[in-house]
C-alpha positions as CSV (number, residue, x, y, z in Angstrom):
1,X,1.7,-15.9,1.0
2,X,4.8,-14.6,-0.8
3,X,6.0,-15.4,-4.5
4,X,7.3,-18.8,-5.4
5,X,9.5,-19.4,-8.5
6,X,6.9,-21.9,-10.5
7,X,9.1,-22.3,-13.6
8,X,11.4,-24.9,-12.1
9,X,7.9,-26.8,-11.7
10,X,6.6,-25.6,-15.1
11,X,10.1,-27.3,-17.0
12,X,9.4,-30.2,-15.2
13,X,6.4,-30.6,-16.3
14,X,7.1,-29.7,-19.8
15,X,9.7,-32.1,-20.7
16,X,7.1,-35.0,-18.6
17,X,8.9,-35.1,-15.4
18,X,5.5,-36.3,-13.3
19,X,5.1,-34.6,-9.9
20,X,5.0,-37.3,-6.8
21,X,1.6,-37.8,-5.3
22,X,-0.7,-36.4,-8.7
23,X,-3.2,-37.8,-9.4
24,X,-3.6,-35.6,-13.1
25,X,-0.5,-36.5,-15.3
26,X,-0.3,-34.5,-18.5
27,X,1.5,-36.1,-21.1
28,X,4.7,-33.9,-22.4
29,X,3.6,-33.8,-26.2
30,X,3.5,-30.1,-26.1
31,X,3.8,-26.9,-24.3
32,X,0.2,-25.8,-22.9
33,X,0.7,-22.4,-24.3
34,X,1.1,-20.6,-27.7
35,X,4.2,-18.7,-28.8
36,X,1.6,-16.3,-30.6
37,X,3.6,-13.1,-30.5
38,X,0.3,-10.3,-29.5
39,X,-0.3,-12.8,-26.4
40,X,0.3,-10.3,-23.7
41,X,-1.9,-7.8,-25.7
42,X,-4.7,-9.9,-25.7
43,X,-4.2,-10.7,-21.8
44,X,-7.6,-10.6,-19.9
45,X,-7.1,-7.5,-18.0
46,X,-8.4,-10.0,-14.8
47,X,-5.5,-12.2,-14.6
48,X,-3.3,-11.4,-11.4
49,X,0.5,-10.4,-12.2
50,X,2.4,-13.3,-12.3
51,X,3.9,-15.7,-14.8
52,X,0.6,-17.3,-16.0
53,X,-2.1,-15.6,-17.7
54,X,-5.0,-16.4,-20.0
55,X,-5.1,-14.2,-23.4
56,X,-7.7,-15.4,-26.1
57,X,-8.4,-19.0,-24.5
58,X,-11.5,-20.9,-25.2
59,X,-14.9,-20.8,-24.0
60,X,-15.7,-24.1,-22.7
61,X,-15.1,-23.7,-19.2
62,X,-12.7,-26.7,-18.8
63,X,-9.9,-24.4,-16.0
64,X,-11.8,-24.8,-13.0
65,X,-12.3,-28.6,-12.8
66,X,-8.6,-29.1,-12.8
67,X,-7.4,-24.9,-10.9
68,X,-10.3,-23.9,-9.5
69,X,-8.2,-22.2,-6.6
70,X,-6.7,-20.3,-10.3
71,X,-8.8,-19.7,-13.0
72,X,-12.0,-17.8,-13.3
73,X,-14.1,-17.1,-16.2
74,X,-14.9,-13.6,-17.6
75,X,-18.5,-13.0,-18.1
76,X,-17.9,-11.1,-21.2
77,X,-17.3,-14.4,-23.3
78,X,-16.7,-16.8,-21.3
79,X,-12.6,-17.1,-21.5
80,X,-10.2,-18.5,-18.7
81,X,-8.0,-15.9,-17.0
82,X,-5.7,-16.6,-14.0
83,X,-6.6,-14.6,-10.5
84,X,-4.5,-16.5,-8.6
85,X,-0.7,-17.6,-9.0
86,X,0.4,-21.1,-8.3
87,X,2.5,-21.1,-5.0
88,X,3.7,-24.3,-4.7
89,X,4.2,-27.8,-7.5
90,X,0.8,-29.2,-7.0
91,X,-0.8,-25.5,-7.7
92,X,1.7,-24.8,-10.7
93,X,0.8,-28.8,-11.6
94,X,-3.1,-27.3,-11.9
95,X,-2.7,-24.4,-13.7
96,X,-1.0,-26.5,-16.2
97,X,-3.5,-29.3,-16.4
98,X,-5.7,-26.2,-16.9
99,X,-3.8,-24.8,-20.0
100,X,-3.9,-28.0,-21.5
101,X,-7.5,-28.3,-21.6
102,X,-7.3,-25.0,-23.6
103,X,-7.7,-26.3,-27.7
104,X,-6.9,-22.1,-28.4
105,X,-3.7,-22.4,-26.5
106,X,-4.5,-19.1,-24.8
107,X,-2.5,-19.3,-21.7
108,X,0.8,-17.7,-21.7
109,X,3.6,-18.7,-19.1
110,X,6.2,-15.7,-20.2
111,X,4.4,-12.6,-17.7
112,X,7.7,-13.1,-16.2
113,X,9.4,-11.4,-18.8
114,X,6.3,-9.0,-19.9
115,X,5.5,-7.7,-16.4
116,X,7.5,-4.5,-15.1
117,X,7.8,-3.2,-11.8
118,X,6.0,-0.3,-12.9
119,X,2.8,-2.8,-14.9
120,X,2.6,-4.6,-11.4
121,X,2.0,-1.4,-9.3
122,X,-0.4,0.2,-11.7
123,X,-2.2,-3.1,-11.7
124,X,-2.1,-2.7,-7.6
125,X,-3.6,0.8,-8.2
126,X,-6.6,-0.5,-10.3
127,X,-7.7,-3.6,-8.1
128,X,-10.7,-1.7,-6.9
129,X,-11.7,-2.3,-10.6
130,X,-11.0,-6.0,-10.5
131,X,-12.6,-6.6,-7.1
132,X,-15.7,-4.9,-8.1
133,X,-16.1,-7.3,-11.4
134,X,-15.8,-10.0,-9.2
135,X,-18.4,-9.0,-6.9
136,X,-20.8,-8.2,-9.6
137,X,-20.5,-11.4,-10.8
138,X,-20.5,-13.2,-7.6
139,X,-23.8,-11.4,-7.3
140,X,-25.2,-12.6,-10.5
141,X,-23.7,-16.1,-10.6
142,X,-24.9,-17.1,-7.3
143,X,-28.2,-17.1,-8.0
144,X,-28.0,-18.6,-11.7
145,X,-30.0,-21.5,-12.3
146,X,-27.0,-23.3,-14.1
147,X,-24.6,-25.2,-11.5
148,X,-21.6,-24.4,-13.8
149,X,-22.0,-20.3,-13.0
150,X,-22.8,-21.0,-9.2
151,X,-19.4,-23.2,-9.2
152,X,-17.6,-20.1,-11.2
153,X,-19.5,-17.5,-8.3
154,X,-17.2,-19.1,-5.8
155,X,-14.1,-18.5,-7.4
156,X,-15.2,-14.8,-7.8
157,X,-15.9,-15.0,-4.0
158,X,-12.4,-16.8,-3.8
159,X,-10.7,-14.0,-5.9
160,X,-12.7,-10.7,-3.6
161,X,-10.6,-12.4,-0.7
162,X,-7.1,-13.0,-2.3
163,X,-7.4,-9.2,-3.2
164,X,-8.1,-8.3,0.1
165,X,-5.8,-10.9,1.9
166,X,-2.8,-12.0,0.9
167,X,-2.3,-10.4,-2.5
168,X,-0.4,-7.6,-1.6
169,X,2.5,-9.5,-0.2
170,X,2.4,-12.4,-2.7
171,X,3.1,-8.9,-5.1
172,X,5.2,-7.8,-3.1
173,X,6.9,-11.0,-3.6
174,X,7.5,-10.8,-7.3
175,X,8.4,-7.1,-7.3
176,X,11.5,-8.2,-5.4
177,X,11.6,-11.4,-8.1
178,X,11.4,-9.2,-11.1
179,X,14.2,-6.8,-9.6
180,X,16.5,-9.3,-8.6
181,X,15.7,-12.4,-10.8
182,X,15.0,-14.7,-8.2
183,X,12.6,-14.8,-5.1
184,X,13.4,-12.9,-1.9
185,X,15.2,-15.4,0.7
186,X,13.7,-15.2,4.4
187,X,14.2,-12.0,6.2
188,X,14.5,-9.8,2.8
189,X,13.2,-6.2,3.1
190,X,10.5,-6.8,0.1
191,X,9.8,-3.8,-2.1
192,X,6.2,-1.3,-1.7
193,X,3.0,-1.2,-3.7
């Protein structure tokens, strides 16, 4: 997996462009996220670098029935974070759907412009952090006697494998994109971790 550009997607969606083939349609009345300036601040420190993130969202545990290949829910109190950036329309499409279930519009679509090279790799550095969260609660979750935490245990499950698959090159992805301003073309040396 390497980084795809989901903004094109995300504008499209915006302005109520539908996507062929969905069978969600969000209606274009409003942005899914908040301009709320202390957004990135508030960032879960789960979410994956990318341009999506959850910062302050709700509780309800609405993300996963529309992403649940994207969002995961903290165990603190219960708010949405991404783990896992969209990589093509219909994923972008989700993670949408997802923000607009969100009544705190708590997900943020600007990381593009608040992650730095430097943010990303120290990120990389403390994955051992992240990976061991999402074990633990894989550990407790699986064996909950609610259906909604043994549904969320999988995407913990889900999140332990993108860290140790194809993570590293999907970041290594959008290093290059945050360097050059646009994704790497085929056959483009890709910056390190």
């Amino acid at each position: 997996m390497t980084y795809w550009d989901p903004i094109p997607t995300v504008r499209a969606c915006v302005v109520g462009e539908p996507l062929p083939g969905h069978a969600l349609w969000v209606p274009a009345y409003r942005p899914p996220w908040g301009p709320w300036p202390d957004a990135w601040a508030e960032r879960d420190w789960r979410n994956v670098p990318g341009p999506f993130y959850g910062a302050g969202t709700d509780t309800c545990w609405m993300g996963r029935e529309v992403a649940p290949a994207h969002v995961l829910y903290n165990d603190d109190l219960g708010d949405e974070f991404v783990y896992r950036q969209p990589c093509d329309a219909e994923e972008t499409y989700r993670v949408i759907a997802a923000a607009f279930q969100d009544p705190m519009v708590g997900y943020q679509c600007d990381g593009d412009v608040r992650w730095t090279p430097e943010l990303v790799r120290e990120w990389w550095s403390e994955r051992g952090r992240v990976r061991e969260w999402a074990r633990d609660l894989d550990r407790k979750w699986s064996i909950s006697t609610r259906a909604d935490e043994r549904e969320a245990a999988g995407g913990a499950r889900a999140y332990v494998a993108h860290i140790d698959g194809d993570l590293a090159d999907y970041l290594r992805g959008y290093l290059f994109r945050l360097g050059e301003g646009r994704p790497a073309r085929p056959g483009e040396a890709l910056p390190v971790l």
